[in-house]
Each structure stands twice: as C-alpha cells, then as structure tokens.
C-alpha positions as CSV (number, residue, x, y, z in Angstrom):
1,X,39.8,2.5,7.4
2,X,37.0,3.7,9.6
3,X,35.5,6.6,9.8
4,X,36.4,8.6,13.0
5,X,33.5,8.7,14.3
6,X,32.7,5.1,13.8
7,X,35.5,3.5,15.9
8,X,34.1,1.9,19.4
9,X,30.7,1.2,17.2
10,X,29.4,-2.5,16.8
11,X,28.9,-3.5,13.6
12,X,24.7,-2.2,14.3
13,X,25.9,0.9,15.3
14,X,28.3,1.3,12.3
15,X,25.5,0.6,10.2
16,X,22.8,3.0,11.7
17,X,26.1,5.5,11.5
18,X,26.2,5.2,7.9
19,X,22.6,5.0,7.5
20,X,22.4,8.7,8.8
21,X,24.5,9.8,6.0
22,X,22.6,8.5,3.6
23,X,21.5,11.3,1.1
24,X,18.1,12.8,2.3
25,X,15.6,11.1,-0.3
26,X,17.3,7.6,0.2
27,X,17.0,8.3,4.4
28,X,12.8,9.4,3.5
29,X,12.2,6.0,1.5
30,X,13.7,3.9,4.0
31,X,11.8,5.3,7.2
32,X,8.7,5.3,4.9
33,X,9.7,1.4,3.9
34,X,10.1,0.7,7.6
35,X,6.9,2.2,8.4
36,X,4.8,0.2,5.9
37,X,6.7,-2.5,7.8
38,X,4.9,-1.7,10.9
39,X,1.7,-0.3,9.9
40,X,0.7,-3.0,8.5
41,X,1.6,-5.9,10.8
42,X,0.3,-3.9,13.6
43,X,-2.1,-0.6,14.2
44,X,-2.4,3.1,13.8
45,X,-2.6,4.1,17.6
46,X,-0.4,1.1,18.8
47,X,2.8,2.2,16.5
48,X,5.2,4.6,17.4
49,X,8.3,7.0,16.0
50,X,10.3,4.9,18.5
51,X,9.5,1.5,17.0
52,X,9.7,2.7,13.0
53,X,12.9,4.4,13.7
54,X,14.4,1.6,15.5
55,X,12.9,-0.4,12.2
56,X,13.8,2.3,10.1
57,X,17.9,2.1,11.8
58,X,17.6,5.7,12.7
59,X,16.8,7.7,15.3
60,X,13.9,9.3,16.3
61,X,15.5,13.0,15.8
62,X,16.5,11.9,12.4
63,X,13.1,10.5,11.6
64,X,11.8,13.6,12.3
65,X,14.0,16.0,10.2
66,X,11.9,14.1,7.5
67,X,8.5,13.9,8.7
68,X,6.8,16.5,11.9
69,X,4.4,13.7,13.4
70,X,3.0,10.1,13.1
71,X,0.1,11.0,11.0
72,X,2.5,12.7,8.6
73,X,4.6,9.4,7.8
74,X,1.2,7.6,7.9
75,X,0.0,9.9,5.1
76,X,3.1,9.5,3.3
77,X,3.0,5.4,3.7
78,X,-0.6,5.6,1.7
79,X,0.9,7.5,-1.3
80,X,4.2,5.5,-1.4
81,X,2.0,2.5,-1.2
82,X,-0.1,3.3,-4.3
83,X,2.6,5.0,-6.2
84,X,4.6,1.9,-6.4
85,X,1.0,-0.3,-7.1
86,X,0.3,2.3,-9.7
87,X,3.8,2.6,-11.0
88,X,3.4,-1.1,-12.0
89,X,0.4,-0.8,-13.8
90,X,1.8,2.0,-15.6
91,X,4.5,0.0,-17.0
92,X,2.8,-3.1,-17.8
93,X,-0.2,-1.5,-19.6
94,X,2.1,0.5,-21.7
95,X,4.4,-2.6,-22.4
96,X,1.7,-5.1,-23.0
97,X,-1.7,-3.1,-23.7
98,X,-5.0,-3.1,-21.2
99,X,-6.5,-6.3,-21.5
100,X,-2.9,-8.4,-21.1
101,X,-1.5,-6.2,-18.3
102,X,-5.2,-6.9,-16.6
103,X,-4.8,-10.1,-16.8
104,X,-1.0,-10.3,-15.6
105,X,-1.5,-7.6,-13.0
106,X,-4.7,-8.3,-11.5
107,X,-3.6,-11.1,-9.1
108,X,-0.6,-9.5,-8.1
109,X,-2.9,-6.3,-7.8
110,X,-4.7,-8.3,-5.7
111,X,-1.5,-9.9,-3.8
112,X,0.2,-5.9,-3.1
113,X,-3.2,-4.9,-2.0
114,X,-3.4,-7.5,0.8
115,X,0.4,-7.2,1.8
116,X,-0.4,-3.1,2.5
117,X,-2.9,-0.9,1.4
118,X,-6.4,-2.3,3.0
119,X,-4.2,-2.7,6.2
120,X,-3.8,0.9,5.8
121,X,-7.0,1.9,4.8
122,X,-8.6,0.1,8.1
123,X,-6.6,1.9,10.1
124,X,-7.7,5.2,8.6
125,X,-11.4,3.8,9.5
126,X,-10.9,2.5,12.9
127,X,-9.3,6.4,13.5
128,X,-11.6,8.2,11.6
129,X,-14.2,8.7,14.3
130,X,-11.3,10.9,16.2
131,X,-9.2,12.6,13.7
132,X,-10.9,14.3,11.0
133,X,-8.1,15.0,9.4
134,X,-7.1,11.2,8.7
135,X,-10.7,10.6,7.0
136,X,-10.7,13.6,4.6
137,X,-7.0,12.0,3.5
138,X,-8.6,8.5,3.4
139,X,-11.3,9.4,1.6
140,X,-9.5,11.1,-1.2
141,X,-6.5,8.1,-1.0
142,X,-9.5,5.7,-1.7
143,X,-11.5,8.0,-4.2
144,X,-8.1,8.2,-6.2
145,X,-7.1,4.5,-6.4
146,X,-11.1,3.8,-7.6
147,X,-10.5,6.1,-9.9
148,X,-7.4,4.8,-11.6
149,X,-8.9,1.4,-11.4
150,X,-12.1,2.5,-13.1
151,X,-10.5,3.9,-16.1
152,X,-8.1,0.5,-15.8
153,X,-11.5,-1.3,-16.3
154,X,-13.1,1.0,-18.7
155,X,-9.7,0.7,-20.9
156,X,-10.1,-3.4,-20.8
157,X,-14.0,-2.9,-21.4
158,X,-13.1,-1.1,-24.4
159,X,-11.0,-3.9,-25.9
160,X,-13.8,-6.2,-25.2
161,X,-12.4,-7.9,-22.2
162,X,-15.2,-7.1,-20.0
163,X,-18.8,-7.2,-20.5
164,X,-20.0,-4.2,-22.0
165,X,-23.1,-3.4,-19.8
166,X,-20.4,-4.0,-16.7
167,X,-20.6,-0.5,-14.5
168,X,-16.5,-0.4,-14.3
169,X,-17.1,2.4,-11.4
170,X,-18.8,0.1,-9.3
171,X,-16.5,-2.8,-10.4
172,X,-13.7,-0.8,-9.3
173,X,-15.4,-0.2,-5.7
174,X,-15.7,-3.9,-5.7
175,X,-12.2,-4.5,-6.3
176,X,-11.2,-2.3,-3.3
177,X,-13.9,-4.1,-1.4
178,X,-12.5,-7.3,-2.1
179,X,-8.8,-6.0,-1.1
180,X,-10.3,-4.9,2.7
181,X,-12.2,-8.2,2.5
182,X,-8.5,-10.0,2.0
183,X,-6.7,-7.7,5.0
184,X,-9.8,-8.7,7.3
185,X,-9.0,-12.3,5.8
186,X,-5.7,-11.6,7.3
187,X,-6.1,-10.4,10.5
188,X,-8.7,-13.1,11.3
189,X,-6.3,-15.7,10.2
190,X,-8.1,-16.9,6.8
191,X,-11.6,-17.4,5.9
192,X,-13.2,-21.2,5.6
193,X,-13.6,-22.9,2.5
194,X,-12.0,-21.3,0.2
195,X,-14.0,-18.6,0.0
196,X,-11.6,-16.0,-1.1
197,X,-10.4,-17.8,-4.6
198,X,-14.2,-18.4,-5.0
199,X,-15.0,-14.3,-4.9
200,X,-12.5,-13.5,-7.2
201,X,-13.1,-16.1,-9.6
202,X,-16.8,-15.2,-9.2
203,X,-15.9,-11.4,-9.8
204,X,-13.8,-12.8,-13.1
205,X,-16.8,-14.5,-14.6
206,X,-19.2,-11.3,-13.6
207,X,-17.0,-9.0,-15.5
208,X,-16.0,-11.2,-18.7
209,X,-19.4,-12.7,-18.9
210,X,-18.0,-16.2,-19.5
C-alpha cells in the first residue's frame, strides 16, 4: 500500500518522495554522486544547486540541509573523489603488496583519474583567479593526492620496481600531470596519434628503467 502522502505521485515523484527519506548519510552520498555527475561533464560556474538536485532526485531545500553553498558540495565532490581512488589503493596494496597493486591499479588509476578528478581540479584553476578560497582547497586537494602517490612510488621503488635513482616526488607530479593532460584530452575530443598510450608507456619505461 502507499504511503499517504505518496498517492496522486507519478512513479518520479514517488521515487524523489522516497528518496527524501532516505537516512541522512545515504541522502549526502547521493547529491555528492550526482554532483560528480555534473561537475565533470560540465563547469564550475555553469552548474547549479537546481541542476544537481534535479540529478540528485531532490530538491534544492533538501540539498541544502546537507551542504550551505555550491562551493561547499564542490569541496566535498574533491574529497569523495579521492577517498574512493585512495580507498582502492588501500585495499589492493594490502591484498597484493606495492609492486602488484602498482601494476593492477595504475591504469585504472589512470582511467578514475580521467573520469573525475583532473575535471575537477581544472575547474578549481579556471576559478582560482576569483575565489581564493577554492585555490587554498585545490592546492592542498592536489598536495595531498602527490603525496599519497609519492610514498605509493617510493613503496614500489623499495621493492625494486622502479629505478632507484627515480625522484618518486617528481614522478608523482608527473602522474597528476599526466591525469590533467587526459581531462584536457577529453574536453578537446582526443589527442592525434596516439599520443596518450605513448606518454604512459614512455613514463613506464622512465620509471622501471627497462
């Protein structure tokens, strides 16, 4: 039987009707899932509460019982985005051990990277000029994902996976290069030639030495 309140609703409305009582965290994740949705298919200034909560299935008073402003669920998308890339790493380097989870993880590293982060990361730049705010928390969202790559790298290095007189800080600077290089890729609809499985396999030989 239907719930009171849900009788005249089509079955949309039923759904956004049970979607408001879902419990508070699951309601957060999935206006922060719908927001990585449109942040990185689109832009910073060109998004809008409106469209993520219509995304989201919500509305915009719910959406903002959760988060106060734009930039707020912005800030949020960034660390969702790397908790889940650095939950996976987590888990694969304590199941299989640096070198093996390097070399599972990297390209799907490589693919996460290019479905969201450096889509994020270019709109922090593009908006850093105006809102100082937005580059401090870019800056530090950047310095912290080099950082866990760099001690990724160092922990592969010390297995003898990569060269030893490889700078793994710079390598991991690199790697987030590479990853804006990929969502520029994207937005420009692909680079010529190749050129994109020729850097990282380039990079690969770099690092191993082989």
């Amino acid at each position: 039987m239907k719930h009171p309140t849900e009788r005249g609703l089509t079955a949309r409305g039923r759904a956004r009707h049970a979607a408001g009582r879902l419990p508070a965290t699951e309601r957060r994740t999935a206006i922060i899932d719908a927001a990585l949705r449109v942040f990185s298919t689109g832009s910073y200034s060109g998004a809008t509460t409106a469209e993520i909560a219509r995304e989201a299935e919500v509305s915009e008073p719910i959406l903002y019982r959760h988060f106060a402003s734009k930039k707020e669920l912005y800030f949020a998308c960034l660390d969702e985005a790397w908790r889940r890339l650095e939950a996976s790493f987590d888990s694969a380097l304590a199941e299989a051990g640096p070198a093996e989870a390097w070399r599972r993880l990297g390209p799907s590293a490589m693919r996460e990277l290019k479905a969201v982060m450096p889509h994020l990361w270019m709109q922090a730049a593009t908006q850093a000029g105006e809102d100082a705010e937005i580059q401090r928390y870019a800056r530090r969202h950047m310095r912290r994902v080099h950082d866990y790559f760099a001690d990724t790298l160092r922990k592969v290095q010390d297995v003898g996976e990569i060269a030893a007189d490889r700078d793994v800080d710079a390598e991991a600077w690199i790697f987030i290069g590479v990853g804006l290089l990929i969502a520029v890729s994207g937005r420009l609809g692909g680079l010529p030639n190749g050129d994109l499985a020729r850097i990282r396999a380039s990079r690969r030989a770099w690092l191993t030495g082989t």
